[in-house]
N, C-alpha and C positions, 0 to 999 in steps of 0.2 A: 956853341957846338958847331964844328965845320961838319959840312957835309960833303964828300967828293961826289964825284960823276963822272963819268966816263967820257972822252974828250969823242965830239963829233966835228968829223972834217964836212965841211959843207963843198958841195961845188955849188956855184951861178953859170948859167947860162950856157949851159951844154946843150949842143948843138945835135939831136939825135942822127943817128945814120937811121935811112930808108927813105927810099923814093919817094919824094911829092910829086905826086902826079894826078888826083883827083881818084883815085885806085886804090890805093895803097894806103892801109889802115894802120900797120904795125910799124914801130918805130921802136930800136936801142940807143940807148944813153951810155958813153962810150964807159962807165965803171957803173959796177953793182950799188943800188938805194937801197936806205931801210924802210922795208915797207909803210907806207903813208905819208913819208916825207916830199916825195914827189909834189913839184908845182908847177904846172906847165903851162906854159902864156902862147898863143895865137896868133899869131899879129900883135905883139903883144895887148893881147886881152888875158886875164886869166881865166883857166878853163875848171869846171867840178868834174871832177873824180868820183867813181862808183858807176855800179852797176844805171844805167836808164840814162846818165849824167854823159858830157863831152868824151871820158878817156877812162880807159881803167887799168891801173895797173899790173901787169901778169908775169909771174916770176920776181926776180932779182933785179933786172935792168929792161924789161918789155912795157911801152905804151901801146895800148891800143884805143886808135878812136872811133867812137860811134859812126860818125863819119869822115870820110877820109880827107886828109887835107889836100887842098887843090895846089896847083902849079902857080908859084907863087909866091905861096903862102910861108912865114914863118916861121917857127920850133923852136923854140928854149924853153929850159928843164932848168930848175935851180932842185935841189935834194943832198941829203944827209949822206953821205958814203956809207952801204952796209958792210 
């Protein structure tokens, strides 16, 4: 028996817009994710997701981190297109 699935477009390494600057918590991914596909790397380190953890998801295409990334510092987003 085949089973289908629905084709998911992945993107790597999207580069969010929003200011790093040691301030600035909230970051977009320039196209809408399905929720919890989001992976988001540091420096690349990767970061946990959810509430108390590094970033949490909010909306369609919104990061927010716990705390804010400094002047510097890196952003990439690999996730599932919603």
């Amino acid at each position: 028996m085949i089973v289908s699935r629905p084709l998911q477009v992945s993107v790597a390494n999207d580069i969010p817009s929003g200011t790093i600057d040691g301030t600035n918590a909230t970051f977009t991914t320039s196209m809408a994710f399905m929720a919890g596909t989001a992976r988001v790397y540091l420096n690349g380190v990767r970061q946990k997701s959810g509430a108390g953890n590094d970033y949490q998801e909010v909306g369609a295409n919104t990061l927010v981190f716990a705390l804010p990334p400094k002047a510097g510092d890196v952003i990439l987003v690999d996730y599932a297109k919603g």
